[in-house]
One Martini backbone bead per residue (centre of mass of N, CA, C, O) as a GRO file, in nm:
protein
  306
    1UNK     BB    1  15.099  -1.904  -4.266
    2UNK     BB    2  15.345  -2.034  -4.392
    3UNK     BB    3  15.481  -2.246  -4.464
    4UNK     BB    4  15.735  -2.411  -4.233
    5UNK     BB    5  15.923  -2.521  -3.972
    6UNK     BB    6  15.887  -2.833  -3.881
    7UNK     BB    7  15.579  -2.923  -4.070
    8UNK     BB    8  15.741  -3.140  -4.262
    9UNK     BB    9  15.826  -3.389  -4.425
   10UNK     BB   10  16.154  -3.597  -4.507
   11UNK     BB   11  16.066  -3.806  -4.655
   12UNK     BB   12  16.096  -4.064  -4.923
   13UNK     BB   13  16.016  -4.184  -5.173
   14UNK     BB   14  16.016  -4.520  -5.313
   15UNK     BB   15  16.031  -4.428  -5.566
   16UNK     BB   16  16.277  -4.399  -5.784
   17UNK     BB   17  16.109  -4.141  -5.941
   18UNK     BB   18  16.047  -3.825  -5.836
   19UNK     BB   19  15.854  -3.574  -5.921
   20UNK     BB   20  15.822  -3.302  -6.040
   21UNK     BB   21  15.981  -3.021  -5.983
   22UNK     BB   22  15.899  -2.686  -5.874
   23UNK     BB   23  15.872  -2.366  -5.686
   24UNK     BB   24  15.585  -2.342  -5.723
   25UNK     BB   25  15.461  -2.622  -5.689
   26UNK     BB   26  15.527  -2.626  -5.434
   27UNK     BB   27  15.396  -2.391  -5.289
   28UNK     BB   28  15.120  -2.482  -5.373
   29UNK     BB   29  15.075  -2.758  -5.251
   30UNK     BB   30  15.152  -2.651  -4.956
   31UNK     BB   31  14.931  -2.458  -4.920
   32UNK     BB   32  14.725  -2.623  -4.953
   33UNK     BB   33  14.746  -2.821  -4.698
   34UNK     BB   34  14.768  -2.572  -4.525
   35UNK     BB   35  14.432  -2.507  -4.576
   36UNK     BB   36  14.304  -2.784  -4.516
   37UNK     BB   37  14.407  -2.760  -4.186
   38UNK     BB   38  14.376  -2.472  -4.067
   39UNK     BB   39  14.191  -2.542  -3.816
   40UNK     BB   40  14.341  -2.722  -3.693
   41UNK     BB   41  14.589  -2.535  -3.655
   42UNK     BB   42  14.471  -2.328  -3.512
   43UNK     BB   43  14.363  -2.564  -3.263
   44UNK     BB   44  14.688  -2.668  -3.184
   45UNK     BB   45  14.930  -2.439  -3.283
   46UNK     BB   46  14.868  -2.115  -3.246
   47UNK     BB   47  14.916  -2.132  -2.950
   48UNK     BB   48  15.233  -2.206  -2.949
   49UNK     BB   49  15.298  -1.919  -3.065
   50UNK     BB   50  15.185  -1.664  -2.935
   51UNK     BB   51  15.484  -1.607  -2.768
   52UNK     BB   52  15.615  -1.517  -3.044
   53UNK     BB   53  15.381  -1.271  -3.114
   54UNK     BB   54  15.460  -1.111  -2.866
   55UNK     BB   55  15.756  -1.050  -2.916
   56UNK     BB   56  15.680  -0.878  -3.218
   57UNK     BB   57  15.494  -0.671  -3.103
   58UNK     BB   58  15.677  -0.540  -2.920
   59UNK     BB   59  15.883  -0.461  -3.126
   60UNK     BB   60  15.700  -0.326  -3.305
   61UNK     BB   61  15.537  -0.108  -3.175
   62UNK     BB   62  15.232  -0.015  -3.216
   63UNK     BB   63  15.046   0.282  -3.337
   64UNK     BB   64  14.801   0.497  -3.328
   65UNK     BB   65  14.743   0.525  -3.690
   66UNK     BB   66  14.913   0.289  -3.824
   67UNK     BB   67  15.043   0.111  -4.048
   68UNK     BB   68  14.972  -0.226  -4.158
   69UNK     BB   69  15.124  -0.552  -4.177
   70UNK     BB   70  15.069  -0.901  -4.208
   71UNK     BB   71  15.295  -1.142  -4.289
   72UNK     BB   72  15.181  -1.458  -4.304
   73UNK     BB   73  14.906  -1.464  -4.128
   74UNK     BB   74  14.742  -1.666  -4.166
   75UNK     BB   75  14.492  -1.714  -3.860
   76UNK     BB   76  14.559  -1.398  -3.745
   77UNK     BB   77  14.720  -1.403  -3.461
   78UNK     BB   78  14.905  -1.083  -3.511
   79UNK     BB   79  14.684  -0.916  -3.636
   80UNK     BB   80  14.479  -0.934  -3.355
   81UNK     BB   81  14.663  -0.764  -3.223
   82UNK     BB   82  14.748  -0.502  -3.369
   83UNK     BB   83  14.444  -0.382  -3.397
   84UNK     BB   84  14.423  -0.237  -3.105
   85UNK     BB   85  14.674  -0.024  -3.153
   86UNK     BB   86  14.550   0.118  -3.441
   87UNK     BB   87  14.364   0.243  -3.393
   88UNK     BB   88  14.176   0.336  -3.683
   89UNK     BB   89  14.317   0.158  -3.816
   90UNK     BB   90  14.394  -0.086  -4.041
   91UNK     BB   91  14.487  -0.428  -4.097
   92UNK     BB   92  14.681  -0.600  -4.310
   93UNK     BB   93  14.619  -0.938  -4.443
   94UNK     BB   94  14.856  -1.199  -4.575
   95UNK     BB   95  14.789  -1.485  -4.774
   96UNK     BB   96  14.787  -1.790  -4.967
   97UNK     BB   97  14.564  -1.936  -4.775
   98UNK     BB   98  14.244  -1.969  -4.771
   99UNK     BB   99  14.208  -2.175  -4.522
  100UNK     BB  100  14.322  -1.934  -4.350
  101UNK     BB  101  14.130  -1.668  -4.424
  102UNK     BB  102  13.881  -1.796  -4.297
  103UNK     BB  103  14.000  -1.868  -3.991
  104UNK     BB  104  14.058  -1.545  -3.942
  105UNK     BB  105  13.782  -1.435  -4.009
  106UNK     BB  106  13.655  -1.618  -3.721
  107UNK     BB  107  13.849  -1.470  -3.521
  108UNK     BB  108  13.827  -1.156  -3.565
  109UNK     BB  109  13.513  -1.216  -3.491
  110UNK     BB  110  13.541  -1.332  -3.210
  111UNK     BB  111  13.695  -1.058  -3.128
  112UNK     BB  112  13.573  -0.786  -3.297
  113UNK     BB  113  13.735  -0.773  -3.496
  114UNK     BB  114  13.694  -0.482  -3.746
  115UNK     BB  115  14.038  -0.427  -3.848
  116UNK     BB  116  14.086  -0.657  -4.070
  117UNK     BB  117  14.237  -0.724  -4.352
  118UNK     BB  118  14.191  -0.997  -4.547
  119UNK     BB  119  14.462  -1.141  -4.811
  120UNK     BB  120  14.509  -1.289  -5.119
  121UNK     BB  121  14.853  -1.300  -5.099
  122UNK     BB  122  15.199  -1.260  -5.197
  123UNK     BB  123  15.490  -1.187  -5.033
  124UNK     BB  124  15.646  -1.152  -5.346
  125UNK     BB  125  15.374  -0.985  -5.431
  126UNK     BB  126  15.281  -0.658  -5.330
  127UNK     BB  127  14.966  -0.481  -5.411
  128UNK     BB  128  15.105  -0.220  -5.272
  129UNK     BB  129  15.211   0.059  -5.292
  130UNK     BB  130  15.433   0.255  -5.225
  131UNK     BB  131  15.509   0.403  -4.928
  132UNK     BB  132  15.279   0.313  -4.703
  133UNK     BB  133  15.384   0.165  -4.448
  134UNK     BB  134  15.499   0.178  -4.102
  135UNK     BB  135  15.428  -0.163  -4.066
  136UNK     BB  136  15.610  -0.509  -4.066
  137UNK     BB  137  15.477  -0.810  -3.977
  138UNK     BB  138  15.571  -1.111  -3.848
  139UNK     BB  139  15.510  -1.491  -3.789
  140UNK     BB  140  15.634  -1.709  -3.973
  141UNK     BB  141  15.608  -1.545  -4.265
  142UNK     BB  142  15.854  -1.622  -4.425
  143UNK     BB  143  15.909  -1.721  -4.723
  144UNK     BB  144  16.188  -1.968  -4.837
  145UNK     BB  145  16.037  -1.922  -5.142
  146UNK     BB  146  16.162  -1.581  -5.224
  147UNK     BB  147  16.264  -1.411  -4.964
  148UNK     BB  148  16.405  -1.179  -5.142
  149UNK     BB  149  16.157  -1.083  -5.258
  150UNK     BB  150  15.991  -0.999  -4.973
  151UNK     BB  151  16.222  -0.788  -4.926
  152UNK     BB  152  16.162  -0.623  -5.099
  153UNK     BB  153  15.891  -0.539  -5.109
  154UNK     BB  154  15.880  -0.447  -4.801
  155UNK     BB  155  16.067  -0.207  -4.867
  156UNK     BB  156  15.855  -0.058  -5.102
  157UNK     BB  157  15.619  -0.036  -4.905
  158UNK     BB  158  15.778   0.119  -4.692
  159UNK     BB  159  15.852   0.370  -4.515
  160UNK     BB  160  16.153   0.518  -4.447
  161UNK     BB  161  15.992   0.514  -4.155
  162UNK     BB  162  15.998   0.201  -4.079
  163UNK     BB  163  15.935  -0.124  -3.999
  164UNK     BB  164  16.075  -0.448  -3.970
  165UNK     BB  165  15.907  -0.751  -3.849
  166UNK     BB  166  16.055  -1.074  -3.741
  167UNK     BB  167  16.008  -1.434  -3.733
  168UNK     BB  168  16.239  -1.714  -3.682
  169UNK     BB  169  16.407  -2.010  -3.737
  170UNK     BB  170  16.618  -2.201  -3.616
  171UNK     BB  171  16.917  -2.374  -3.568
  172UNK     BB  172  16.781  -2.704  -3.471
  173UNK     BB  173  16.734  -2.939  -3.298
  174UNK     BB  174  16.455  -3.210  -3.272
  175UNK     BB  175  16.360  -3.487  -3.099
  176UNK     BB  176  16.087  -3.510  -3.126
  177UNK     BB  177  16.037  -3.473  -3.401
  178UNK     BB  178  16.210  -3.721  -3.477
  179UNK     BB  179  16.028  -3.931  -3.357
  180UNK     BB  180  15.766  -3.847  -3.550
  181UNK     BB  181  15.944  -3.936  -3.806
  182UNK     BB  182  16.033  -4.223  -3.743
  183UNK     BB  183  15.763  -4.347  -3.668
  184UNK     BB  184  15.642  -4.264  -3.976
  185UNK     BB  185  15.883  -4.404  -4.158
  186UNK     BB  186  15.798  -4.719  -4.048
  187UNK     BB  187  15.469  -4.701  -4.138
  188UNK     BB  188  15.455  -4.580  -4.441
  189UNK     BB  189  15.399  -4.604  -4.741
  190UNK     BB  190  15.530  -4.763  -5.010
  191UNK     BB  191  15.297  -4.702  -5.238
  192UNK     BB  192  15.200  -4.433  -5.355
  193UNK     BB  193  14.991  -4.196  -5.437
  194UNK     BB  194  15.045  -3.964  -5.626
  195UNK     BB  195  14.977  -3.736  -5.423
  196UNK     BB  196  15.191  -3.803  -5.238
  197UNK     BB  197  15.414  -3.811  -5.371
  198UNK     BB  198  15.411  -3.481  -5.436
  199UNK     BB  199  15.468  -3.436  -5.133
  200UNK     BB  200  15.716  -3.557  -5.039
  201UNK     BB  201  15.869  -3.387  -5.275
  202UNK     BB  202  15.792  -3.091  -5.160
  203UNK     BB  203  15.891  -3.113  -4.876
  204UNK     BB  204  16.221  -3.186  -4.962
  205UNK     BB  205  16.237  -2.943  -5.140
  206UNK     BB  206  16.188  -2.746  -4.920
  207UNK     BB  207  16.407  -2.854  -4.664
  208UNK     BB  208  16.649  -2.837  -4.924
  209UNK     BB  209  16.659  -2.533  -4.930
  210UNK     BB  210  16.805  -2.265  -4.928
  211UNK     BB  211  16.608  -2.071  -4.795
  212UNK     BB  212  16.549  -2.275  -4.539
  213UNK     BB  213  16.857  -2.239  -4.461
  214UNK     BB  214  16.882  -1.904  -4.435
  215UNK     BB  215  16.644  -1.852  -4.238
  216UNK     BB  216  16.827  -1.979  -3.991
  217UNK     BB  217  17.060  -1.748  -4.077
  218UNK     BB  218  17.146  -1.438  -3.977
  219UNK     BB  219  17.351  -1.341  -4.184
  220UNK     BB  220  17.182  -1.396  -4.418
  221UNK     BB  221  16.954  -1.216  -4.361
  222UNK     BB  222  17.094  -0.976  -4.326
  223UNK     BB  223  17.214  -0.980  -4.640
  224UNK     BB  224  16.893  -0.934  -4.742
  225UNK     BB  225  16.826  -0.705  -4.639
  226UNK     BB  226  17.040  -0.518  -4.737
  227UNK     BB  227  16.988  -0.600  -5.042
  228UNK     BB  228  16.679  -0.491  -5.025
  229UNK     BB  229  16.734  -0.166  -4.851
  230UNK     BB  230  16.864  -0.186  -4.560
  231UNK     BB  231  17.008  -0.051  -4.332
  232UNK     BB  232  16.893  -0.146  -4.028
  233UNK     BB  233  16.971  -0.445  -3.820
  234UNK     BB  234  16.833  -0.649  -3.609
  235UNK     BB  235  16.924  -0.908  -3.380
  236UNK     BB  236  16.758  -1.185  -3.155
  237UNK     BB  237  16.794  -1.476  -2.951
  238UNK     BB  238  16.568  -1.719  -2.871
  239UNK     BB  239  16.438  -1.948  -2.606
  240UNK     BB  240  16.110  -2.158  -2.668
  241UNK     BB  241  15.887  -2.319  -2.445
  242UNK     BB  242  15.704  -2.605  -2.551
  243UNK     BB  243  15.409  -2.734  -2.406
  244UNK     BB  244  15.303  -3.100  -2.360
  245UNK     BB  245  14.965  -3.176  -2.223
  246UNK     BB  246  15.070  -3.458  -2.315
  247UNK     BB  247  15.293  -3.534  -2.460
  248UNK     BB  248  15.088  -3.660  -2.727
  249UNK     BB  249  15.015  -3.417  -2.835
  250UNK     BB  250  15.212  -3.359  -3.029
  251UNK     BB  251  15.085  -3.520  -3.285
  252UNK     BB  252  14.850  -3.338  -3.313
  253UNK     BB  253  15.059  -3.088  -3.373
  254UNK     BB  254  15.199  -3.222  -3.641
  255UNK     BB  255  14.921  -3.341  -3.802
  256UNK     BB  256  14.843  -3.033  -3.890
  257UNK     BB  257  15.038  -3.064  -4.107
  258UNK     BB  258  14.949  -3.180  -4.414
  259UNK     BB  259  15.197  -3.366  -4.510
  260UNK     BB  260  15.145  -3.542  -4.205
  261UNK     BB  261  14.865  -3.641  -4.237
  262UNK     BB  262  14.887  -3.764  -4.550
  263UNK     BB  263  15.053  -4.002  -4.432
  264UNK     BB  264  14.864  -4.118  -4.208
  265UNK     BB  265  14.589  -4.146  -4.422
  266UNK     BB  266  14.698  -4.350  -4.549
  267UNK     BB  267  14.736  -4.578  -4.372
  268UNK     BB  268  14.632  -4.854  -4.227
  269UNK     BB  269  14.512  -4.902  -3.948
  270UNK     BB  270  14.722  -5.045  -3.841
  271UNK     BB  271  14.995  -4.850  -3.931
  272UNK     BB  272  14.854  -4.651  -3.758
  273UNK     BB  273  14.862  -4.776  -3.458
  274UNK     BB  274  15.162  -4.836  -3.481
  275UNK     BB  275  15.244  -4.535  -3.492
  276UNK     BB  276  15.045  -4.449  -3.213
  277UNK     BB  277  15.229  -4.570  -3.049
  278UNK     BB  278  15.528  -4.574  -3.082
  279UNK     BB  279  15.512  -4.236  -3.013
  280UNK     BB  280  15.386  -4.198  -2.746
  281UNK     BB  281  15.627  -4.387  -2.604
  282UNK     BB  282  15.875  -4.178  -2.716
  283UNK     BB  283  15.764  -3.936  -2.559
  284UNK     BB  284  15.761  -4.041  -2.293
  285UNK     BB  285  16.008  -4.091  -2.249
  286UNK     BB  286  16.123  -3.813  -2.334
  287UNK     BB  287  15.965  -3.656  -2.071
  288UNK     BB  288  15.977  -3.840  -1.794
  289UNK     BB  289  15.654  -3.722  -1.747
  290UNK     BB  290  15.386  -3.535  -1.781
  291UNK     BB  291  15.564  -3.383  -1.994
  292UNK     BB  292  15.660  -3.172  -2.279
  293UNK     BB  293  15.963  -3.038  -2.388
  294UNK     BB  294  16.015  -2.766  -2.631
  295UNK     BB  295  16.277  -2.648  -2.775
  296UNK     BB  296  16.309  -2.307  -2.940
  297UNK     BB  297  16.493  -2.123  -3.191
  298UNK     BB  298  16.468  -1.801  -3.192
  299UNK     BB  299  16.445  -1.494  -3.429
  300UNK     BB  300  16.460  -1.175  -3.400
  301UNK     BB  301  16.378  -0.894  -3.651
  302UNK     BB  302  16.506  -0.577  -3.722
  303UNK     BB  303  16.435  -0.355  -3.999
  304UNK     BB  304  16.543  -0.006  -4.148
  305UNK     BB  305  16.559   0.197  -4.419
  306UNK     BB  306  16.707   0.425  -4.176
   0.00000   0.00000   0.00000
């Protein structure tokens, strides 16, 4: 999964100044972020994500013998899905993160999938021939950056009579991460190191982009859709119950992702230990009781070239 929704922090660096940033910086900087994390993201966030996974592949449902595509596989979710089901077809399953594709072919391994080739690939530049797959799903994995160029792609590769299914964040509030936000803003470094600061500038300039936007709006993508080749688009949207027991588990789910881990790793001891005492407090108080229940507005979408 490539970086995505409500993962990195939206905090501004204290300098004047913030590091020059262009799009393809940002992709790489955090993709590398997400790769550094990528096995802790996988025991922590995957299992989280499993039941947006779920509803991806009943959509998508794959038949014995189908060529799929697995874009913005991360650690291999949803590829390790669809492979019992088309077998003896292969599934091929595309990330840009390197330590995202070594943590899928460890999951694929441990489940005896050997019908699944992981490939370090771009989502904007699928380098396999036109009119190939009969079906293409992402689970939370279509770029933010150049998603309409993704989308060409994927209309590309796809048989005429193929489809194209795929899970997005809704545009929704979210006071968890609010709290676990504001709590780590309390805390943070006034003084960035080089690094950081960079990381900072990527995470802003990804939250603030038009693509992160647009995503969000099924509007938006159905009318990307359409100009990419989709003759026929469908969505429906739900809500997804993600639980957190204990609460402060959340903090975890959260640190999984790199640009908000390195930002508590630059804190010295002590800024640490107050940013974790912070959140713990003020996520117990929002779950009221044992557990902490956090709603995800999700889109599911299926698009077919005819």
């Amino acid at each position: 999964m490539s970086p995505r929704g409500g993962g990195t922090s939206s905090v501004k660096a204290d300098r004047p100044h913030r590091p020059p940033v262009n799009p393809e910086e940002v992709v790489l900087l955090l993709v590398d972020e997400y790769s550094r994390m990528a096995e802790t993201y996988d025991r922590l966030v995957t299992p989280h994500f499993a039941p947006i996974a779920e509803r991806v592949l009943a959509l998508a449902d794959p038949k014995p013998g189908e060529m799929f595509l697995d874009l913005g596989t991360g650690t291999g979710l949803l590829a390790c899905m669809i492979a019992p089901k088309v077998v003896p077809r292969p599934v091929v399953a595309i990330d840009l993160a390197d330590g995202a594709i070594a943590a899928a072919t460890y999951r694929a391994a441990g489940l005896r999938i050997k019908s699944v080739r992981f490939e370090m690939l771009d989502a904007r530049n699928i380098v396999y021939r036109g009119g190939l797959f009969d079906g293409v799903a992402s689970n939370l994995g279509v770029p933010s950056i150049g998603y309409d160029r993704c989308f060409t792609e994927v209309a590309r590769v796809l048989k005429p009579t193929g489809r194209f299914v795929f899970s997005e964040w809704g545009d929704m509030s979210d006071s968890a991460f609010d709290v676990f936000l504001a709590a780590m803003d309390r805390h943070r470094v006034r003084e960035p190191s080089k690094n950081l600061a960079e990381i900072r500038a990527a995470s802003e300039y990804f939250r603030t982009s038009q693509g992160y936007k647009d995503l969000r709006n099924p509007a938006a993508v159905k009318a990307a859709l359409a100009k990419a080749g989709f003759r026929k688009v469908a969505d429906r949207t739900e809500t997804i119950t993600a639980v957190f027991d204990p609460p402060e588990s959340f903090i975890d789910f959260r640190l999984a992702w790199g640009a908000n881990e390195a930002e508590v790793a630059a804190m010295d001891a002590a800024a640490r230990e107050s940013f974790l005492e912070d959140a713990r407090a003020e996520l117990r108080a929002r779950a009221g009781g044992g557990q902490l229940e956090d709603d995800w507005l999700m889109h599911f979408y299926e698009a077919r070239p005819q």
